[in-house]
VOBA-1610 file (N, C-alpha, C; in pm, whole numbers, padded with zeros to 5 digits, always signed):
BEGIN
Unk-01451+04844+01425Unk-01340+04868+01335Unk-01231+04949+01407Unk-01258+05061+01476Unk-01179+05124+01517Unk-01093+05082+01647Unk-01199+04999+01738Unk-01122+04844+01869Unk-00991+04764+01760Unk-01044+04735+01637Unk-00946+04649+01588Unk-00847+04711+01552Unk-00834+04800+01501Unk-00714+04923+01436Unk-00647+04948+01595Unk-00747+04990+01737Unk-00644+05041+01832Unk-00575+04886+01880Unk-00641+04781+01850Unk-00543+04626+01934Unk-00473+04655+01814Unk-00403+04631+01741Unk-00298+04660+01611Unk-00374+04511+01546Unk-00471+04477+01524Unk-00486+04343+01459Unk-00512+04408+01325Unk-00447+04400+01242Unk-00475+04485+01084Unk-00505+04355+00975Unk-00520+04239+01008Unk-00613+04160+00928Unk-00775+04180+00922Unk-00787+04145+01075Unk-00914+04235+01127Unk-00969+04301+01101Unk-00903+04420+01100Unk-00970+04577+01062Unk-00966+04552+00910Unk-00896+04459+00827Unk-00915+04479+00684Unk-01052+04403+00639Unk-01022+04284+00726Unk-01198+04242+00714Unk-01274+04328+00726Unk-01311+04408+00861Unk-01400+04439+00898Unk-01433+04578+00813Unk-01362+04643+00804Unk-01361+04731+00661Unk-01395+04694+00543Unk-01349+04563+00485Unk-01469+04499+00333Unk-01646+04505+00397Unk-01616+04484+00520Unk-01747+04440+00558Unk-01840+04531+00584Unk-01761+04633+00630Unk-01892+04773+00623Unk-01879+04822+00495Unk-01771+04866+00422Unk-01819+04875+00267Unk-01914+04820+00196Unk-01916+04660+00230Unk-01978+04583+00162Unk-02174+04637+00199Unk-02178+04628+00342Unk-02316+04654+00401Unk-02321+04796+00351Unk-02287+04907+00287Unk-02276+05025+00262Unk-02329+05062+00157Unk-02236+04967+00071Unk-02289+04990-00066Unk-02440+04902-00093Unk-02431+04774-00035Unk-02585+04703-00053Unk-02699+04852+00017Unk-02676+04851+00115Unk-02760+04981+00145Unk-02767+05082+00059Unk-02679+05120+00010Unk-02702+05248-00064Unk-02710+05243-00237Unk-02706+05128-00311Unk-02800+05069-00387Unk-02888+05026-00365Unk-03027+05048-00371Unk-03201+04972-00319Unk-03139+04821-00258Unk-03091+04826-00149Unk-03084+04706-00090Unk-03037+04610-00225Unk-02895+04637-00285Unk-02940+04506-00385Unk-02904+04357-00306Unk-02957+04273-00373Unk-02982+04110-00357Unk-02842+04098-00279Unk-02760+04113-00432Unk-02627+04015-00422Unk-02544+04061-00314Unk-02532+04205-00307Unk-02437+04270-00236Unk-02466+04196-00074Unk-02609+04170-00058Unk-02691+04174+00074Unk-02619+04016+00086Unk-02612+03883+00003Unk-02589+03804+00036Unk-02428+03767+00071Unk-02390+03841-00031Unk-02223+03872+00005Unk-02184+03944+00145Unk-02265+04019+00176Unk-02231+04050+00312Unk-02273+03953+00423Unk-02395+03880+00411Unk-02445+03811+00509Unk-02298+03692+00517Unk-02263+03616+00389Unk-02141+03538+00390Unk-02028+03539+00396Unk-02011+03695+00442Unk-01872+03752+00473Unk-01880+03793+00619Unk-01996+03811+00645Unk-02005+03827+00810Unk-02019+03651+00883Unk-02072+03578+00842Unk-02070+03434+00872Unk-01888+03393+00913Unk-01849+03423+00818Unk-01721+03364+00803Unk-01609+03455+00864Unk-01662+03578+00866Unk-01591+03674+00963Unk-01641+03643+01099Unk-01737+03644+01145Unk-01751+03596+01314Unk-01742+03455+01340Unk-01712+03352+01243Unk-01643+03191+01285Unk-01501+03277+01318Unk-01424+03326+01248Unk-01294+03329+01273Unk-01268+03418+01413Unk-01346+03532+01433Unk-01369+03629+01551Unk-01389+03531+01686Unk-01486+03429+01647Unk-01523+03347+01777Unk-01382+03269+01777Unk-01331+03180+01673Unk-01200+03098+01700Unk-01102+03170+01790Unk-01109+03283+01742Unk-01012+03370+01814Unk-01021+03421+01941Unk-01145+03442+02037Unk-01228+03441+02113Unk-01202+03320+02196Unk-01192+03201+02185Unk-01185+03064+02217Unk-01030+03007+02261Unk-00955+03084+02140Unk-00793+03048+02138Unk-00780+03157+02292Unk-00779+03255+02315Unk-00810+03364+02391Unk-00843+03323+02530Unk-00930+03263+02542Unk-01027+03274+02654Unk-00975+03050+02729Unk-00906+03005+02649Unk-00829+02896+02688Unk-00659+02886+02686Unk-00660+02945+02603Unk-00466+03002+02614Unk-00405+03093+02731Unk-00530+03220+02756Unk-00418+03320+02811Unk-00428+03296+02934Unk-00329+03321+02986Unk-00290+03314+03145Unk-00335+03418+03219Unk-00415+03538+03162Unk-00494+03641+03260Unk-00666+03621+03131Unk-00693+03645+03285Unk-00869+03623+03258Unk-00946+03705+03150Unk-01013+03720+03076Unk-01087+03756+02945Unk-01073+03921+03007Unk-01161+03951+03142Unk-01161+04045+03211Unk-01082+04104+03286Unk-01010+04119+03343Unk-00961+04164+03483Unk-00951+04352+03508Unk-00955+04376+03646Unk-00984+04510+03659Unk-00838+04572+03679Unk-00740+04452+03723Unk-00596+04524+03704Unk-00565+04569+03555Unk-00583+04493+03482Unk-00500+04513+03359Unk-00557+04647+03317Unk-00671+04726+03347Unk-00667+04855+03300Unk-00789+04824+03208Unk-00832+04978+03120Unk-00912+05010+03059Unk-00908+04962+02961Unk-00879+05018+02873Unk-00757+04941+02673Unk-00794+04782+02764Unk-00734+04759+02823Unk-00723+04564+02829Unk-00883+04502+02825Unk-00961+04610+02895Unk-01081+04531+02862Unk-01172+04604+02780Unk-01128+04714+02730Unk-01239+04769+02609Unk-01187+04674+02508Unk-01063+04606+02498Unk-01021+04514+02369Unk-01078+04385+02410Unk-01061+04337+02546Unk-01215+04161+02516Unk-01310+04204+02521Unk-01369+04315+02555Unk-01522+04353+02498Unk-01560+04345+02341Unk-01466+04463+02253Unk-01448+04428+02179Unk-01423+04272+02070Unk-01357+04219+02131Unk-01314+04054+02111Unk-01448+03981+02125Unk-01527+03994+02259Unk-01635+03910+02224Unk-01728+03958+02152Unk-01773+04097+02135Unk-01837+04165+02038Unk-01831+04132+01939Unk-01728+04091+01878Unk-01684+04079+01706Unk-01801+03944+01627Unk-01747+03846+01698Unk-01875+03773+01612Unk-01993+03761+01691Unk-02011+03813+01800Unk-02183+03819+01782Unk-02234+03960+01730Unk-02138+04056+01661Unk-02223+04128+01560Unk-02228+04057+01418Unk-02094+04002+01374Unk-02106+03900+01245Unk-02223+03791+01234Unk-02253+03692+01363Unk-02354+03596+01315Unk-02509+03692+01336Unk-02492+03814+01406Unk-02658+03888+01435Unk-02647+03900+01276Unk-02585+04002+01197Unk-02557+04046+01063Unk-02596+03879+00940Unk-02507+03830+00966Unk-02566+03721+00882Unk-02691+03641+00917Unk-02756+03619+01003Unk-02875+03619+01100Unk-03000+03680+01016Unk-02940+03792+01001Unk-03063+03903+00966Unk-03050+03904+00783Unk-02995+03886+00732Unk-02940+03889+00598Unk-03005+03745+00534Unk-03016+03642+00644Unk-03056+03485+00614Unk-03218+03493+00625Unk-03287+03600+00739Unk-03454+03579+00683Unk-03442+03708+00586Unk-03395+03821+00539Unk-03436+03900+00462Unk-03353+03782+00340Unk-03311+03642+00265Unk-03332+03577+00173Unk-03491+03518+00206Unk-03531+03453+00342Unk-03635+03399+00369Unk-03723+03468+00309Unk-03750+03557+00318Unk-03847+03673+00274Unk-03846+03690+00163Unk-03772+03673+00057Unk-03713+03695-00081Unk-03821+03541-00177Unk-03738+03476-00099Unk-03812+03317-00141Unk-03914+03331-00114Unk-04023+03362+00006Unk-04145+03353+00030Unk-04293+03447-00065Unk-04183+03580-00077Unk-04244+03667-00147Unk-04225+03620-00336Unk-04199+03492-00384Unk-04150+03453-00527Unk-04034+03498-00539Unk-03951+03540-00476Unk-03823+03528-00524Unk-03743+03385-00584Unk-03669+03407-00617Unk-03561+03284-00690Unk-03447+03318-00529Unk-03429+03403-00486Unk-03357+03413-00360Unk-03180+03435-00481Unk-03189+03398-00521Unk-03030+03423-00640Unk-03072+03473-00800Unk-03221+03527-00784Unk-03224+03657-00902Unk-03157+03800-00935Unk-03122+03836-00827Unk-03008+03946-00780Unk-03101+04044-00851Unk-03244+04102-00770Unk-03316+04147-00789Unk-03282+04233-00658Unk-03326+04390-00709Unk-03328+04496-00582Unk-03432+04451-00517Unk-03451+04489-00365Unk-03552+04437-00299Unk-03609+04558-00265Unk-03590+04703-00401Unk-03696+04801-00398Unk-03812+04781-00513Unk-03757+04639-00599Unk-03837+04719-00710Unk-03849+04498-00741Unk-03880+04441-00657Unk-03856+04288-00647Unk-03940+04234-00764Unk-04059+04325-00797Unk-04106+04257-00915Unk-04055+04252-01066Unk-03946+04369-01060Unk-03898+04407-01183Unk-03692+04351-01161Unk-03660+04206-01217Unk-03562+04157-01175Unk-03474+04277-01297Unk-03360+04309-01203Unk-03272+04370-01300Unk-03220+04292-01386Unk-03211+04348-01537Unk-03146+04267-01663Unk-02994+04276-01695Unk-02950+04169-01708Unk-02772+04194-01780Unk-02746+04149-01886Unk-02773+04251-01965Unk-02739+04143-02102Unk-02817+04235-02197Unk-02881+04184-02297Unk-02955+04248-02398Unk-03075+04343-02371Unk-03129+04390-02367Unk-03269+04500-02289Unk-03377+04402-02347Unk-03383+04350-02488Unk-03484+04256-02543Unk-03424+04133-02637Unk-03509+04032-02644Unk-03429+03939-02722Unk-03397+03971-02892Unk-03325+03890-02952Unk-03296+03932-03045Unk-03402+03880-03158Unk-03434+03948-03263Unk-03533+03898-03397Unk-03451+03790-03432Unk-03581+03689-03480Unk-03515+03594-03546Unk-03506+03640-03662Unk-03384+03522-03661Unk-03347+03545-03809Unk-03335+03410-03907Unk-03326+03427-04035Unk-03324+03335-04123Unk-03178+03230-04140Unk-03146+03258-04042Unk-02972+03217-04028Unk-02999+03026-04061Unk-02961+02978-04149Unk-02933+02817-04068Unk-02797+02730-04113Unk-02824+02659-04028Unk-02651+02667-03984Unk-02636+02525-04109Unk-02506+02524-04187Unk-02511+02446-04316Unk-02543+02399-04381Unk-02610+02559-04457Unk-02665+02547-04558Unk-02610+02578-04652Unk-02633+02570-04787Unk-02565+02639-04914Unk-02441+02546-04976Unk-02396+02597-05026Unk-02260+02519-05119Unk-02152+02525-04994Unk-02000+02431-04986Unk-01908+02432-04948Unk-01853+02488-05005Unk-01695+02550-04952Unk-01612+02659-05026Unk-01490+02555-04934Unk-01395+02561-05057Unk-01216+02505-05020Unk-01130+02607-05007Unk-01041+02598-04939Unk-00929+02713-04944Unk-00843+02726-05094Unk-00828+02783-05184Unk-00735+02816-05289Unk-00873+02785-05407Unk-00972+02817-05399Unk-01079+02823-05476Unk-01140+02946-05513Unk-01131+03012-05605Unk-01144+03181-05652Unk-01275+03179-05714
//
């Protein structure tokens, strides 16, 4: 993050900033599910674009990925550059068997279950279902509008 902020690429660094938030907060909620898969598919799609860029780079420019003239900054930034998506596909990599693991262990793999407490899927919605009731649906007399 901080390679991308010193090359001035500020798309970059805005990615890469959702992206440790994102791994931050999944961490610091019991590993939840969703957060974990949202990051694995935000790092996927963040190191395709890191490598495109990597590629445009490494066939466009007229000085070499490396060189020892251009100075320090010139090559802590293609270090950086090739760094970028092979930490994104390691990250989504690792995010793709911890689903493996999810599925293997009975997961649904999209229960968006913490993977502290995997037997107990978190609930959204009601805590229990509702009592039935005697409700049924048209029954009784009709009623007209202007009828007292």
């Amino acid at each position: 993050l901080a390679m991308k902020v010193a090359m001035l690429d500020f798309m970059g660094s805005l990615y890469c900033g959702i992206l440790v938030g994102l791994g931050y907060y999944a961490v610091t909620n019991d590993m939840n599910f969703q957060a974990l898969m949202m990051y694995g598919m935000l790092g996927l799609i963040n190191g395709i674009f890191d490598l495109v860029r990597v590629l445009d780079v490494v066939f466009k420019s007229p000085v070499p990925i490396f060189a020892p003239s251009m100075g320090v900054m010139y090559n802590l930034g293609s270090l950086a550059l090739i760094l970028a998506p092979v930490t994104g596909f390691i990250g989504a990599f690792i995010v793709y068997k911890v689903y493996q693991d999810q599925n293997a262990a009975g997961g649904s793999g999209a229960a968006y279950t913490n993977l502290s407490s995997a037997s107990q899927p978190v609930s959204y919605g009601a805590a229990a279902p509702a009592p039935k009731s005697n409700f049924q649906t048209f029954s009784g007399s009709g009623q007209k509008l202007g009828d007292a």
